[in-house]
C-alpha positions in Angstrom: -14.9 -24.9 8.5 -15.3 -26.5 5.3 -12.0 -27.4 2.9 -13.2 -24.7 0.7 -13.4 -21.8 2.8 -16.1 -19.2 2.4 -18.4 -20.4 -0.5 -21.4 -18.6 -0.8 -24.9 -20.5 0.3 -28.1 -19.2 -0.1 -28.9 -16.6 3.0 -31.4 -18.8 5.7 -35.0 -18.1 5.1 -35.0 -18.4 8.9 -35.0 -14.9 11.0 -32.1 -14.3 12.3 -30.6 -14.9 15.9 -31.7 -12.3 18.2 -28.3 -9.3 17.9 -28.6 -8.1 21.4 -25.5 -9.8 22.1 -23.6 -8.9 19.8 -24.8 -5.8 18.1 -24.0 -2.1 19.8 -26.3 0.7 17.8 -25.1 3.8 18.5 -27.6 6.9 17.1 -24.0 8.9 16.1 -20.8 8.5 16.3 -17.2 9.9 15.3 -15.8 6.3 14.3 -17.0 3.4 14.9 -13.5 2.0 14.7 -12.6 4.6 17.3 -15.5 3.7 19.7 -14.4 0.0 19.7 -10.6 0.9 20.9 -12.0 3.3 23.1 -14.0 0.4 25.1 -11.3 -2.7 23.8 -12.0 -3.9 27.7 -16.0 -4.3 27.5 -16.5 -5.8 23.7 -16.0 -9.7 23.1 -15.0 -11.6 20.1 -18.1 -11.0 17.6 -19.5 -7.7 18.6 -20.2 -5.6 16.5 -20.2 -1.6 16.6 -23.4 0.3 14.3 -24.1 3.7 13.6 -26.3 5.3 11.2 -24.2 8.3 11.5 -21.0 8.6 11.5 -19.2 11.8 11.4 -15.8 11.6 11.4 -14.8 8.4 9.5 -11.3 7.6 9.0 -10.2 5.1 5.7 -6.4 4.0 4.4 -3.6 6.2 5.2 -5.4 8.6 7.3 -7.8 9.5 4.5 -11.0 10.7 5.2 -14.1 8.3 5.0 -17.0 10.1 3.7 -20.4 8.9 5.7 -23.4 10.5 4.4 -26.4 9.2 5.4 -27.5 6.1 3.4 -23.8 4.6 4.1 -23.8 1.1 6.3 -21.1 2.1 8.7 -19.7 -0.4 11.5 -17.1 -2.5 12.9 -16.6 -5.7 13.9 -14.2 -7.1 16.5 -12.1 -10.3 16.2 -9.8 -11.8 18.8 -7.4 -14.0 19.2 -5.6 -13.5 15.7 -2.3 -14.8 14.5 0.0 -11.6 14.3 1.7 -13.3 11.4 -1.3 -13.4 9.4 -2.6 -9.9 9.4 -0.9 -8.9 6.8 -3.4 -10.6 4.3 -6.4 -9.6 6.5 -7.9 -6.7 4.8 -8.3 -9.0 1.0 -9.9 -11.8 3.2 -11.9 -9.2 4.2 -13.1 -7.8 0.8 -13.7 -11.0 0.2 -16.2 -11.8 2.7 -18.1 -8.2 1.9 -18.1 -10.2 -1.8 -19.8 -12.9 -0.1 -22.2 -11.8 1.8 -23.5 -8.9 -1.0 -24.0 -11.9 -3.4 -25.6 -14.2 -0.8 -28.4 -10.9 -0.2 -28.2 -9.5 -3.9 -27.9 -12.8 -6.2 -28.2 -10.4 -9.3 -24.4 -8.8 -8.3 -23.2 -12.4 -8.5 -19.8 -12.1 -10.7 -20.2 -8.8 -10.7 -18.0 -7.7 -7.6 -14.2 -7.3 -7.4 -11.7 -6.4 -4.7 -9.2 -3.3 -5.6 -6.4 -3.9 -3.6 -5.5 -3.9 -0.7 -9.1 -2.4 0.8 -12.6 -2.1 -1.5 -14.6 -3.5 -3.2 -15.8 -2.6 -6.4 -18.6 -2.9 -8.9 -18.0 -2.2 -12.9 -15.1 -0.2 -11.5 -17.0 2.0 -8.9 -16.4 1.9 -5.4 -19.1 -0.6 -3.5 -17.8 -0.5 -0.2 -13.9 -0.1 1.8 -12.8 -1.9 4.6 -10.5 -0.5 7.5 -8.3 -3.1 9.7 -7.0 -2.2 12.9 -4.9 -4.5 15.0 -4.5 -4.1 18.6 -2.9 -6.4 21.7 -4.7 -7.4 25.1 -4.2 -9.5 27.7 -8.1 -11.1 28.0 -8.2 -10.8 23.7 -4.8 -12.0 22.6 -4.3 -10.3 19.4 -7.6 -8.4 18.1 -8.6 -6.9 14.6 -11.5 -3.9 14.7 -12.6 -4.4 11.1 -14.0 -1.2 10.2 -16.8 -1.6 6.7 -18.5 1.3 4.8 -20.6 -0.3 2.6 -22.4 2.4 0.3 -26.5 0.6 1.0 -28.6 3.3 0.0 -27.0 6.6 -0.9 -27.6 9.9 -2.7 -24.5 11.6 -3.3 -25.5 14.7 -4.9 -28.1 15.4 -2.6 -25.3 14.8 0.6 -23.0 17.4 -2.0 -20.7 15.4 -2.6 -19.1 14.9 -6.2 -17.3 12.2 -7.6 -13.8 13.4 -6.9 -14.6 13.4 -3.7 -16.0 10.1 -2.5 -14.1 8.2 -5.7 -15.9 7.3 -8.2 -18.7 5.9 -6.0 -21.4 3.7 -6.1 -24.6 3.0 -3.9 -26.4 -0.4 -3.3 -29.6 0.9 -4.0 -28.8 2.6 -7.9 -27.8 -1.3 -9.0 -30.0 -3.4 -7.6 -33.8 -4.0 -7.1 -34.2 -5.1 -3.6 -31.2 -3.9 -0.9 -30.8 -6.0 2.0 -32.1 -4.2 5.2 -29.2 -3.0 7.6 -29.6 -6.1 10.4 -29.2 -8.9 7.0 -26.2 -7.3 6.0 -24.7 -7.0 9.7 -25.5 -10.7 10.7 -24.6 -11.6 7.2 -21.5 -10.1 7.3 -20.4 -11.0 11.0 -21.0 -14.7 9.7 -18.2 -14.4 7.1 -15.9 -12.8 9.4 -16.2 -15.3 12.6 -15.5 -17.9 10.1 -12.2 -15.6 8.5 -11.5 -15.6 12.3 -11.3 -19.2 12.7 -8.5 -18.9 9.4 -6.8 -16.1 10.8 -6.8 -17.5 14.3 -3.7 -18.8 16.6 -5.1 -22.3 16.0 -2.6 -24.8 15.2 -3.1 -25.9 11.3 -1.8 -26.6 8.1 -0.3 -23.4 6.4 -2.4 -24.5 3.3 -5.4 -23.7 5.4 -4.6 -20.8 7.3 -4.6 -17.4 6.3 -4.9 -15.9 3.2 -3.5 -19.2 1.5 -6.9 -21.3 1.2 -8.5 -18.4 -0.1 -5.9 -17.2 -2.9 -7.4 -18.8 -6.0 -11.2 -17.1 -5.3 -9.5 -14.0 -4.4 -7.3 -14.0 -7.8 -10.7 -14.2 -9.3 -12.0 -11.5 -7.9 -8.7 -9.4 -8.4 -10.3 -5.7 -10.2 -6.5 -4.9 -11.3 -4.9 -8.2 -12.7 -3.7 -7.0 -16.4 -4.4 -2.8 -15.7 -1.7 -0.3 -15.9 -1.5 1.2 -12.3 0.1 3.9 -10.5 1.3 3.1 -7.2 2.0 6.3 -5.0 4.1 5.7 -2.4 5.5 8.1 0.2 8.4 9.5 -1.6 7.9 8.4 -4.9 4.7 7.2 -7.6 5.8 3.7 -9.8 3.6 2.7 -12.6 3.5 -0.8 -14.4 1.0 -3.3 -15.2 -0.6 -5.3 -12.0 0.4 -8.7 -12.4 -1.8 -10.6 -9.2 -1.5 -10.8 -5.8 0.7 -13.2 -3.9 0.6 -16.1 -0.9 1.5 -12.8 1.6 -1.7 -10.3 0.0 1.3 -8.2 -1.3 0.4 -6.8 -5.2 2.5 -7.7 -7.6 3.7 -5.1 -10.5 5.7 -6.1 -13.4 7.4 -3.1 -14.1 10.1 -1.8 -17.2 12.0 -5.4 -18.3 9.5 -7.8 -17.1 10.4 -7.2 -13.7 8.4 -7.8 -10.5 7.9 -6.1 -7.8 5.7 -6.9 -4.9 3.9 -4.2 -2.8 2.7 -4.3 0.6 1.2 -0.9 0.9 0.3 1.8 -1.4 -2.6 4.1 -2.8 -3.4 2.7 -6.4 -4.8 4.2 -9.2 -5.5 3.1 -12.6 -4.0 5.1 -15.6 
């Protein structure tokens, strides 16, 4: 691991490692996030879970995780996690979607942004969301199932599905000129996420360089809110302000009425 965690390099012009290992492909499947806690006892640190359908997807707050076909749909498993540091997880993640999109599409360089806490977005449309699920295990420690749906090459009319529904949307394919096949993306993505692993991990280091700390001041560049009025909905109540950043814990912070600050740790956000 490098002192600056996660900088982009050029994708290796060498094919990559055989998957077999790693890679389940299943033809359909309810939830790929599912699947993996459904078999915690057989998957290993790196596997990851693929299907080209997936029919009953599940994103933030029990919303429902639209999967038409053309959607890149899997999960990833990561063991051995500090239980401290999950709470900053899901932004590392969106990070290393970031990554690995700009290391396979150079011409989105600059062009992607995380919306906290879970997607990422281009030009304000949503590119791809991210799903973290923590569990506990005797053989794993602590273990994240890191659910992506990453929008590769979708029509969203032709699936019927508006954009209301799915969010203001985006696919891969209507932005770009070449889209990475399915198995670049997978391995490309599995690379950033063994090495957010390693940060996340029990490992005994400097709280400068574990965590979401090393990777705050790329991931305030890539912050899609910083400066927007937003409405934060909350279970019993909606507060609106101006998004002022994120902080050292991944919690949003909102200056509200007076110049005060208030720091979120969970909440659907819209901009208004």
């Amino acid at each position: 691991m490098s002192e600056l965690p996660l900088i982009s390099v050029p994708a290796s012009p060498q094919p990559y490692p055989n998957p077999r290992h790693w890679l389940h492909t299943l033809d359909t499947c309810a939830s790929t996030n599912t699947w993996a806690h459904a078999r915690a006892d057989q998957l290993h640190h790196g596997d990851v879970i693929f299907t080209k359908q997936q029919t009953s997807g599940r994103g933030q707050h029990d919303r429902t995780w639209h999967s038409p076909s053309g959607v890149l749909t899997a999960s990833f498993v990561l063991d051995n996690l500090n239980p401290n540091l999950l709470p900053g997880l899901s932004l590392a993640v969106g990070l290393a979607v970031i990554f690995a999109m700009e290391d396979l599409v150079p011409e989105c360089r600059d062009m992607l942004r995380l919306k906290w806490p879970n997607d990422v977005w281009i030009d304000r449309q949503k590119l791809a969301g991210i799903l973290c699920e923590a569990s506990s295990g005797k053989t794993f420690g602590t273990r994240a199932v890191v659910g992506i749906g990453l929008n590769r090459c979708v029509d969203f009319a032709a699936a019927g599905l508006d954009a209301r529904t799915i969010g203001n949307a985006v696919s891969l394919h209507s932005i770009a000129s070449n889209v990475p096949d399915e198995l670049c993306l997978l391995a490309r993505l599995r690379h950033y996420l063994l090495e957010l692993a390693d940060m996340f991990s029990t490992a005994d280091r400097p709280a400068s360089k574990s965590g979401l700390a090393p990777l705050l001041p790329q991931l305030r560049r890539r912050d899609a809110l910083i400066g927007c009025n937003v409405a934060i909905e909350l279970a019993s109540e909606t507060i609106c302000g101006e998004a002022a950043g994120i902080d050292g814990c991944g919690r949003l912070l909102v200056c509200l009425a007076g110049d005060r600050i208030q720091a979120f740790t969970s909440g659907r956000v819209r901009l208004i």
